[in-house]
N, C-alpha and C positions, 0 to 999 in steps of 0.2 A: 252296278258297281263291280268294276272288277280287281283285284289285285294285283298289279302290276309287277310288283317287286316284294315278295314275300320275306321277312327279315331271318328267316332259317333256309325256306328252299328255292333263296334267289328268285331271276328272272325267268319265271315261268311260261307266261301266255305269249308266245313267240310266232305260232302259226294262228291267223286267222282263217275263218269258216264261216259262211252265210249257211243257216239254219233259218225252215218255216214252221213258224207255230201259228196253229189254225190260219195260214198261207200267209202271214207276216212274216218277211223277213229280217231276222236278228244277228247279230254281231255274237261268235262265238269263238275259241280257242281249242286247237285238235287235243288238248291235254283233258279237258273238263268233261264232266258227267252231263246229260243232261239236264237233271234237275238243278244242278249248278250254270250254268250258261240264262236257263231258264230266270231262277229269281238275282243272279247279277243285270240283267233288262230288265228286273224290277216285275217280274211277271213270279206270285205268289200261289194263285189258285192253280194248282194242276189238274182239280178234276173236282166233281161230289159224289159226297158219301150215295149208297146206294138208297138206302132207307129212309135216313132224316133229310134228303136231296141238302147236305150241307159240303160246305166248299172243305175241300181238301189239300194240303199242302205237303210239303217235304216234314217228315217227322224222324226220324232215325239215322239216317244218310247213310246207313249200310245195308240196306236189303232186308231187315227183318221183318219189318211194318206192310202195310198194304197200301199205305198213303199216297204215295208216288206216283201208282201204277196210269200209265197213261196208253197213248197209241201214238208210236212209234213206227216209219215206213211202212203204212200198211196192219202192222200185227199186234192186238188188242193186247191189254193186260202187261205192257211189261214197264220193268222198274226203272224207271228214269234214274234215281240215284246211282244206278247201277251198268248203264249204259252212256259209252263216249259218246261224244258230237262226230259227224261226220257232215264232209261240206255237199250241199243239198239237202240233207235230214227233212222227212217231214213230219211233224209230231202234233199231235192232237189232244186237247184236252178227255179225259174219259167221263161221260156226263149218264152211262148208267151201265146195264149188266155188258161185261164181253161179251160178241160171239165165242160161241164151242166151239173148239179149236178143235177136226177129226179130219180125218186120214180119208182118199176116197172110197174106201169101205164103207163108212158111216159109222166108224169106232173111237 
């Protein structure tokens, strides 16, 4: 579901964007976050927890939380709430520890 016409900040979602999740592709707006475009297609679990392997969803929608965090083009760990859509995107649920992200040093 999305909001069309927001009754304060007008007509928002203007530009469409094809976005893949786990290579589905979804109906998205260049204005929204990820995790927004995400559970407007009605798609809730972003990932599970590491530990109790339980499902994870959007909790804070401003970056504090760790709930979010998914794989995004390629790069583990990052916050959906807090990353726009772009047309192509590919995103992926995160189903256990990231990769270590190092430098080719190995640091």
């Amino acid at each position: 579901m999305h909001i069309e016409n927001h009754p304060v900040l007008g007509k928002q979602l203007q530009k469409p964007v094809t976005v893949y999740f786990n290579n589905q592709p979804l109906l998205a707006y260049k204005q929204q976050t990820v995790a927004a475009a995400l559970i407007a297609n009605g798609i809730k679990k972003l990932g599970e927890s590491r530990k109790l392997v339980q499902s994870r969803g959007l909790f804070c929608s401003r970056g504090r939380c760790c709930s979010c965090y998914m794989t995004i083009d390629g790069e583990n760990h990052v916050r959906s709430c807090m990353t726009k859509v772009k047309d192509g995107m590919q995103i992926y649920q995160s189903l256990g520890d990231p990769e270590i992200r190092s430098d080719e040093n190995g640091y």
